[in-house]
C-alpha positions in Angstrom: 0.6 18.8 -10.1 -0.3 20.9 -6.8 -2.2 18.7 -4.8 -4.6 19.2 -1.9 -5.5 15.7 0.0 -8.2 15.9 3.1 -7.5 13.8 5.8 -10.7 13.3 8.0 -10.4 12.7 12.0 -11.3 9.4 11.5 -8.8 8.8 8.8 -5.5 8.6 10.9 -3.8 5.7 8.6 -0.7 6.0 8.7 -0.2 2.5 6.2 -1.9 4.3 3.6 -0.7 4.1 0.5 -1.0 8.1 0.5 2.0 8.3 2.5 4.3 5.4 0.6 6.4 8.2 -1.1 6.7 11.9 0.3 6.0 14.9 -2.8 6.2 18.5 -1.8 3.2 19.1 -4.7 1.1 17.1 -1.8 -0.3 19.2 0.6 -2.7 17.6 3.5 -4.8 19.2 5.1 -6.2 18.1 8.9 -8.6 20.3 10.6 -10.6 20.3 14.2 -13.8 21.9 13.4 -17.4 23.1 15.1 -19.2 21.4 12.6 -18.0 18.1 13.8 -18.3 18.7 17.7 -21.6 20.3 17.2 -23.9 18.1 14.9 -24.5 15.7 17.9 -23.9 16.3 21.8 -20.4 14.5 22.4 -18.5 13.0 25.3 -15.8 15.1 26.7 -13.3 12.6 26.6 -14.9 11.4 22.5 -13.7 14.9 21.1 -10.4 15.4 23.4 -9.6 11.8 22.1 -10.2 12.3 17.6 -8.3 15.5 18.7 -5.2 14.3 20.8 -4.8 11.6 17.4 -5.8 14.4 15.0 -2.3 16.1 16.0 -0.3 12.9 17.0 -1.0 11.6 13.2 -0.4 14.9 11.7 3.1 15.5 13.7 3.9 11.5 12.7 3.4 12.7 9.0 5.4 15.8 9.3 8.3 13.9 10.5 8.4 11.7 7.7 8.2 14.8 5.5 5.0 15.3 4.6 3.3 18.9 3.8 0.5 18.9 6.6 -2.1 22.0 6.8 -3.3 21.6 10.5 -6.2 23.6 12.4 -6.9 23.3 16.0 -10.3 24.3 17.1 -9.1 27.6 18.6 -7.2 28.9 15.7 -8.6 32.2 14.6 -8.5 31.6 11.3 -10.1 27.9 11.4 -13.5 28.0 9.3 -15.0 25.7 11.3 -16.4 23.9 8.3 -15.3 21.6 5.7 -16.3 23.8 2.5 -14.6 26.9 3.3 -11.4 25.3 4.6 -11.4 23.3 1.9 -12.6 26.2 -1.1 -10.3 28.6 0.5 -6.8 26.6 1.0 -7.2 25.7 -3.2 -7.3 29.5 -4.0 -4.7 30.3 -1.8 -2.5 27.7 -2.6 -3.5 27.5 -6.5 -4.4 23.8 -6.4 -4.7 21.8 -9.4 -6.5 18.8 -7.8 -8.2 18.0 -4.9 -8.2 14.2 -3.4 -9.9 12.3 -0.3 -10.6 9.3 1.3 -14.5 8.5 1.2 -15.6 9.1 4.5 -17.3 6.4 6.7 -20.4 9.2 7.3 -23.2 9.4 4.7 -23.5 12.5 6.0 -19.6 13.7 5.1 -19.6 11.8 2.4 -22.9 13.6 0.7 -21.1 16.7 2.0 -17.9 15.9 0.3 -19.6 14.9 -3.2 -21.1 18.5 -3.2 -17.7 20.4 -2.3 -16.6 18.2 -5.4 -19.3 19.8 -7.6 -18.3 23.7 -6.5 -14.4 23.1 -7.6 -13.3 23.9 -10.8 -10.3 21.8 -10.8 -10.1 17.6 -11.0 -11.4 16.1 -7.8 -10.6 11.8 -6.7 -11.8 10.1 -4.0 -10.5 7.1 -3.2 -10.5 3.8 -1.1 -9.5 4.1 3.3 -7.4 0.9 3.1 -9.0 0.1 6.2 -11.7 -2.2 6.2 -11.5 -6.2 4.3 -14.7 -5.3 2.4 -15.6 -2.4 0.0 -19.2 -0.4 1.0 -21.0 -2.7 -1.4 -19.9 -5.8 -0.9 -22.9 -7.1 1.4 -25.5 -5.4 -0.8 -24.2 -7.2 -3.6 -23.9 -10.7 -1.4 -26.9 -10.8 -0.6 -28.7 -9.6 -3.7 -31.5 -11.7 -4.1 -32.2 -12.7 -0.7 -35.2 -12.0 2.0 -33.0 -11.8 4.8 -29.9 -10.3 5.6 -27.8 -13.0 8.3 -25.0 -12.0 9.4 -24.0 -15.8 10.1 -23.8 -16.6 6.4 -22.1 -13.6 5.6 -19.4 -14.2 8.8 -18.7 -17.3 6.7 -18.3 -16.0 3.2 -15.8 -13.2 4.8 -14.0 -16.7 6.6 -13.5 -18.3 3.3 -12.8 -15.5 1.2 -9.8 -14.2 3.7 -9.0 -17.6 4.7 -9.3 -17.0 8.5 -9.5 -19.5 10.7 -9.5 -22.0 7.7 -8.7 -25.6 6.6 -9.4 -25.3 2.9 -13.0 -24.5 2.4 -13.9 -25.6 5.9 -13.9 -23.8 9.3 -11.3 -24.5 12.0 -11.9 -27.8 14.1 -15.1 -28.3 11.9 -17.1 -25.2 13.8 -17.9 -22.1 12.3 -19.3 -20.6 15.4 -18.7 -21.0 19.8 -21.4 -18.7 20.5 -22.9 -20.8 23.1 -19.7 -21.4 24.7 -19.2 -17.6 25.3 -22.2 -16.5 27.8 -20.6 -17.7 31.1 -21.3 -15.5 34.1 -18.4 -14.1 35.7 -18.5 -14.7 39.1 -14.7 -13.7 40.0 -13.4 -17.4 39.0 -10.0 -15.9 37.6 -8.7 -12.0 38.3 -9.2 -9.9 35.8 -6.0 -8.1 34.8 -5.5 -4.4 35.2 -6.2 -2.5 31.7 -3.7 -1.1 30.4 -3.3 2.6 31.3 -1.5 5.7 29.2 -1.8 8.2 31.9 -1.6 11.0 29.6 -2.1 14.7 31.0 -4.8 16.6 28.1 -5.5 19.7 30.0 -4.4 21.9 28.0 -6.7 19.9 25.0 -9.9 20.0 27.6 -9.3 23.7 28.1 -8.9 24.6 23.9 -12.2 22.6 23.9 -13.9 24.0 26.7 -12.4 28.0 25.5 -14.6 27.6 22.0 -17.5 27.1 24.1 -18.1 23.1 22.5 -21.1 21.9 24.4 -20.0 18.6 26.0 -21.1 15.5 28.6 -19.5 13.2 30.9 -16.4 13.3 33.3 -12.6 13.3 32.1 -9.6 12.6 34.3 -6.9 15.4 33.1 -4.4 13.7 34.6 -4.7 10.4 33.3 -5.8 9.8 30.3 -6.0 6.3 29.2 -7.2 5.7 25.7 -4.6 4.9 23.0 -4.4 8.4 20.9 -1.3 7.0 19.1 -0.4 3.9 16.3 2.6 3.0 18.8 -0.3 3.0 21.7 -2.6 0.9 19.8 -0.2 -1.7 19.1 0.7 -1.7 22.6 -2.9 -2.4 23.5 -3.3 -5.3 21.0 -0.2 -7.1 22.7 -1.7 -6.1 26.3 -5.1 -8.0 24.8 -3.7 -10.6 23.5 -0.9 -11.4 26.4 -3.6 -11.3 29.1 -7.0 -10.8 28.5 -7.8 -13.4 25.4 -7.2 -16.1 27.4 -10.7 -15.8 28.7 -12.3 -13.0 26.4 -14.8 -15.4 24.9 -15.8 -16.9 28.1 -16.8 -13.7 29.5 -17.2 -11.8 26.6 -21.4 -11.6 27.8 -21.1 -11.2 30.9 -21.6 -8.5 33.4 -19.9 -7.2 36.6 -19.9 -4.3 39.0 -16.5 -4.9 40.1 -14.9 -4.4 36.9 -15.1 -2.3 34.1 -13.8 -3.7 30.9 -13.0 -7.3 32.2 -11.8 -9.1 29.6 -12.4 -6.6 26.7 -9.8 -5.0 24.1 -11.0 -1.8 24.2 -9.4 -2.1 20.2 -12.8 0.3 19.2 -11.5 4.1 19.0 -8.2 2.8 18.0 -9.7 1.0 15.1 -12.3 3.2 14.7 -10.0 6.2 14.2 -8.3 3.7 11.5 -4.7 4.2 13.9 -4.7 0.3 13.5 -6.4 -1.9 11.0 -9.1 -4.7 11.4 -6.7 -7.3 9.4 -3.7 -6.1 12.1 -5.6 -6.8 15.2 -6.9 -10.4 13.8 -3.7 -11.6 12.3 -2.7 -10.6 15.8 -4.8 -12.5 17.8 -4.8 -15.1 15.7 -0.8 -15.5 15.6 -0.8 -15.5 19.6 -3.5 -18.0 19.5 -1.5 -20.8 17.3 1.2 -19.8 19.5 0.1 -20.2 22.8 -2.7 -23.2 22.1 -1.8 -25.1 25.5 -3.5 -21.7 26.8 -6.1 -20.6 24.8 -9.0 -22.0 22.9 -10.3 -21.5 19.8 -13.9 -20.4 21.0 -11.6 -17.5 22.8 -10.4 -16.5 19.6 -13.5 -17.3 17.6 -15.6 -15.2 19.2 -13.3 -12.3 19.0 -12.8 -12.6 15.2 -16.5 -13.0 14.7 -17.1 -9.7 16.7 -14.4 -7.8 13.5 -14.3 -9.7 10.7 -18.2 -10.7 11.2 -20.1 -8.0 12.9 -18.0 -4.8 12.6 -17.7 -5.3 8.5 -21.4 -6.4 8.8 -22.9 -3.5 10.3 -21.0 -1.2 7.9 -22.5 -3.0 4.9 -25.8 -2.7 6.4 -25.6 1.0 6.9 -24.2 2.3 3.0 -26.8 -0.6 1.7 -29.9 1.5 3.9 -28.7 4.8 4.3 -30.1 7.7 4.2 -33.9 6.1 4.7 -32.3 3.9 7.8 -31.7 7.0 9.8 -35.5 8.3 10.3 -36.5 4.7 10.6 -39.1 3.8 13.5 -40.8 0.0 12.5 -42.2 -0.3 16.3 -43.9 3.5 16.1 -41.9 4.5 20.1 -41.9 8.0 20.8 -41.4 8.7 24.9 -38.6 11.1 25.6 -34.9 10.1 27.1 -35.6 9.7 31.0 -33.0 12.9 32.6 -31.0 9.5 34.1 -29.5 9.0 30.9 -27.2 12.3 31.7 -26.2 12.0 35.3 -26.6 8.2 36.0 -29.0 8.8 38.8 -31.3 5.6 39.4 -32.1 3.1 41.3 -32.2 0.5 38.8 -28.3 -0.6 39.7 -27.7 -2.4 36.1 -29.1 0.6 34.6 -27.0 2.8 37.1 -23.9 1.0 36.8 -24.0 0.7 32.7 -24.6 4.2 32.1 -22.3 5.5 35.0 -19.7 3.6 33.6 -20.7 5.0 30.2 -20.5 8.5 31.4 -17.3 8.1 33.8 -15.4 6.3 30.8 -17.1 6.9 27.4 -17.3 3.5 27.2 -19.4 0.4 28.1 -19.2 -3.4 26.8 -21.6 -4.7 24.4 -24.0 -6.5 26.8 -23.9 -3.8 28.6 -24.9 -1.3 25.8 -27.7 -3.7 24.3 -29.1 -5.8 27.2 -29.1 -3.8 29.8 -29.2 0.2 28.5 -30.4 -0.9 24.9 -33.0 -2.9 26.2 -34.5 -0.7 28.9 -35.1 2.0 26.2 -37.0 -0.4 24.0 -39.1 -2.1 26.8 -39.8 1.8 28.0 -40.6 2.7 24.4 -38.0 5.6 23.9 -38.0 7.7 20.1 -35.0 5.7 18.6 -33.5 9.3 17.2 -33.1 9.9 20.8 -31.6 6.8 21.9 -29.7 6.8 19.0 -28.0 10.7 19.5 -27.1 9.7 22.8 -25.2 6.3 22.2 -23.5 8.3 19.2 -22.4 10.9 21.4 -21.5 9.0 24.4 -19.2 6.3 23.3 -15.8 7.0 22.3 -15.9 4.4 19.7 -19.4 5.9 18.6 -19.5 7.0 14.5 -22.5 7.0 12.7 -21.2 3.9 10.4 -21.0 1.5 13.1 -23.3 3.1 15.8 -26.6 3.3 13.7 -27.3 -0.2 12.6 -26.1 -1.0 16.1 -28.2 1.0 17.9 -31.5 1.7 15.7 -31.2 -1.4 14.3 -30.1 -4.5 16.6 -30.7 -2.3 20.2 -34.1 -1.0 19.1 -35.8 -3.3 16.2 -36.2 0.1 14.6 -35.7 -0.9 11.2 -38.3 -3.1 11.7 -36.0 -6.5 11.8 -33.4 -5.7 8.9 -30.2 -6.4 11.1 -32.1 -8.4 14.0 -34.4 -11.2 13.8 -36.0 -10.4 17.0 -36.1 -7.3 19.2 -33.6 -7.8 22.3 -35.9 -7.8 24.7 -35.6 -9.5 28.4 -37.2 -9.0 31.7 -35.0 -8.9 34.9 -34.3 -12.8 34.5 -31.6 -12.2 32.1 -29.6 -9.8 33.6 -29.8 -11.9 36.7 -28.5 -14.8 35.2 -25.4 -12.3 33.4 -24.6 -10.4 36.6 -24.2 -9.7 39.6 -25.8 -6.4 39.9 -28.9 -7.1 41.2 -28.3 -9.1 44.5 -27.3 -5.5 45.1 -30.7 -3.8 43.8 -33.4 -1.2 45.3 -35.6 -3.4 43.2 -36.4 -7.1 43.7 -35.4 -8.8 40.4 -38.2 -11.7 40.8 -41.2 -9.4 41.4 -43.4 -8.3 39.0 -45.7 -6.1 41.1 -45.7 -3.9 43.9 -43.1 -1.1 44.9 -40.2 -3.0 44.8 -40.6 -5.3 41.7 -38.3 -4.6 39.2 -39.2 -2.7 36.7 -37.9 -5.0 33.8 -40.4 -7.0 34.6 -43.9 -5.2 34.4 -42.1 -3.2 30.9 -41.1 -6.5 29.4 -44.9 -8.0 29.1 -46.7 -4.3 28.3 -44.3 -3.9 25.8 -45.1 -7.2 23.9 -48.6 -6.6 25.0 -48.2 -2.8 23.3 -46.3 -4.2 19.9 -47.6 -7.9 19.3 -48.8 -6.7 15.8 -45.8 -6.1 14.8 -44.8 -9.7 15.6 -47.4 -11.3 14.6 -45.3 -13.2 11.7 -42.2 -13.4 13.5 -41.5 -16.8 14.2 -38.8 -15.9 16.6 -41.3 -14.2 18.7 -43.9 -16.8 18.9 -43.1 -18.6 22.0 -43.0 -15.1 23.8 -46.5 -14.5 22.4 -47.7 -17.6 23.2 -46.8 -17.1 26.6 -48.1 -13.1 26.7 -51.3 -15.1 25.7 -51.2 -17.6 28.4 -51.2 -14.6 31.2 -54.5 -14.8 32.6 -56.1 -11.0 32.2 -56.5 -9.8 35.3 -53.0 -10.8 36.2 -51.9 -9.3 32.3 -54.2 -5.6 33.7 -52.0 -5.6 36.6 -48.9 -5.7 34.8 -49.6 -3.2 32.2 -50.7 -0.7 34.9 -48.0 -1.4 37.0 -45.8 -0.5 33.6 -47.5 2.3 32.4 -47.2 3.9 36.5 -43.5 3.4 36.2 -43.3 5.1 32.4 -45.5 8.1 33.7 -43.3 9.1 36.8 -40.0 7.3 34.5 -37.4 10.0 35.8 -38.1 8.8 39.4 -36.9 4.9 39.0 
């Protein structure tokens, strides 16, 4: 039977069980199109990356003797979008069935569904391969239940795939080192060198920059470092594991001006773009570990499993259980605009400066970065969550909608009104203090509250709990932050809101 199978960009599984057996019926088809680079505003070096693995994966496949359809996005005679390509290559080439993977986007997947409808011929979609649970398996854990944790579903996933495991019970009798991972890093040990690919992808940049795809960020052509390969990926998850998960958990919170990615993977876009497998990278880590024990500790490796096995699956549950509803969701009712810093990195605020700079130079940025310091500035300065949420899904390499939404709207903004986060991640200055060392270094003085030079953390933190306290009012979490909002004498309280509500007005001056 001829047989036409899609292959998404995020799809580049190469373990599949697709490509166990090689049929010249088969025909796959791969495709670079507008309608992906367009329906958000991407990072330069987000679409050269999908793209550079787009036509790694297809030539792997081809070698092994697979029948791969490929478009690049300058082709004259690439559609651009996923109904044509796909409606057109089964009348030309007479298909009799039509397969794919189900996407990871509601919105591909919706698209998909309807393609499906159009066809006259048998249509199957079937599983990625990818990830340990199927899209329903937290909506049907915790049926019944008021509150989603991720805690006790981090443990079900522990037992159930026996990781980390004596029997029924946790590894040296602790389910969770949290608290032992949110040192400072205050240049104790060096930080390794990441590992670099320093791939050339000029002629990729200039295809991309040719079709007139509207783009953001910077891009060394010359050396490109992110993994774009299976062979690369694996080579990353023995860099992370020979030199950098000796003191991942440790530092895993912490932040620092003088490095980049400290002690960080950088596994996302290669797991992400399914070129390795969550199950892969933890049996990895957790080999190394039982190897190397006089070395490592278990919190190191803990809190590294926690952040796959736990969160990653987590989040992906949370989205397919509240999609589509999740996406317009706004619980705290914030609509001020993006501040035009967002785009070039331009402000004083150094935290803020460094963390998006950093975002912009490398299309990436850790997760404390990302949440505490970015993710919470938005929320204290009340920004629309759709626009927050556009620009962490088009700045981050790692960034699709599956893992970014519940991330963003949900834990970074409380915009689902408290379905993945028990609290909003709020902090004054204080925290990011105590985290890094980018405020000795400040315009802004990090213990003031008022005047020109206080840190704006500060005055935003209290006006914004001042602004939204009806929305906590039940949160139990939030109590002791209330309690203290209603210890502020009001005068002093006055000050601070108009001190807050001076820096929102003139916001693209900080």
């Amino acid at each position: 039977m001829k047989t036409l199978r899609l292959l998404l960009g995020d799809q580049l599984n190469s373990e599949h069980s697709w490509f166990q057996e090689v049929n010249s019926d088969v025909i796959y088809v791969m495709a670079e199109m507008r309608q992906e680079t367009d329906y958000v505003k991407h990072h330069i070096q987000k679409v050269a990356a999908f793209f550079l693995s787009m036509r790694n994966f297809s030539e792997e496949l081809t070698k092994r003797g697979h029948h791969v359809v490929y478009y690049k996005i300058s082709d004259a005679n690439n559609p651009q979008n996923l109904e044509q390509l796909i409606l057109s290559l089964v009348e030309k080439n007479k298909i009799e069935q039509f397969e794919y993977q189900f996407p990871d986007e509601y919105r591909l997947d919706e698209q998909l569904k309807s393609i499906c409808e159009k066809l006259v011929i048998p249509t199957k979609a079937v599983d990625s391969e990818h990830f340990y649970t199927s899209r329903n398996e937290l909506t049907d854990f915790f049926k019944g239940k008021k509150q989603l944790l991720m805690e006790s579903f981090y443990r079900m996933m522990r037992k159930k795939h026996d990781v980390l495991m004596v029997g029924d019970q946790p590894l040296d009798g602790k389910w969770n080192f949290d608290h032992n991972n949110r040192n400072q890093y205050k240049n104790e040990v060096p930080i390794p060198f990441p590992l670099e690919f320093h791939k050339k992808v000029s002629e990729i940049v200039d295809e991309i920059e040719s079709q007139n795809i509207i783009t953001f960020g910077s891009i060394d052509v010359k050396n490109f470092n992110w993994p774009t390969s299976r062979n690369e990926s694996l080579q990353l998850i023995d860099y992370f594991c020979e030199h950098l998960l000796e003191h991942f958990g440790t530092y895993q919170d912490s932040l620092f001006s003088g490095h980049k990615f400290l002690f960080h993977s950088r596994l996302s876009f290669a797991m992400n773009s399914k070129m390795i497998s969550p199950k892969e990278v933890v049996n990895a880590v957790i080999s190394y570990y039982y190897q190397n024990q006089e070395t490592i500790e278990l919190a190191q490796v803990e809190g590294f499993v926690r952040q796959i096995i736990g969160w990653r699956e987590y989040v992906r549950g949370i989205y397919w259980k509240e999609m589509p509803n999740y996406a317009q969701m706004n619980a705290l009712e914030n609509y001020n605009p993006l501040p035009d810093f967002f785009w070039t990195g331009k402000t004083k605020m150094k935290c803020m400066q460094h963390s998006i700079s950093q975002s912009l130079s490398e299309a990436y940025a850790h997760h404390i970065q990302r949440l505490m310091v970015i993710g919470n500035f938005s929320l204290l300065a009340q920004l629309h969550p759709d626009e927050v949420d556009a620009w962490y899904l088009g700045v981050y390499i790692d960034a699709i909608e599956w893992v970014e939404m519940p991330n963003t709207r949900g834990m970074s903004q409380y915009a689902d009104g408290g379905i993945v986060a028990t609290k909003p991640y709020v902090s004054s200055g204080s925290y990011i203090n105590k985290m890094s060392n980018y405020c000795g270094s400040c315009h802004y003085k990090v213990k003031e509250k008022l005047g020109e030079k206080a840190c704006p953390f500060n005055s935003l933190y209290w006006h914004f709990l001042d602004e939204k306290k009806h929305h906590f009012a039940n949160n139990q979490r939030m109590s002791m932050m209330l309690a203290l909002l209603r210890k502020m004498k009001p005068e002093e309280l006055a000050a601070t809101k108009e001190k807050a509500i001076s820096i929102l007005e003139d916001i693209n001056n900080l």
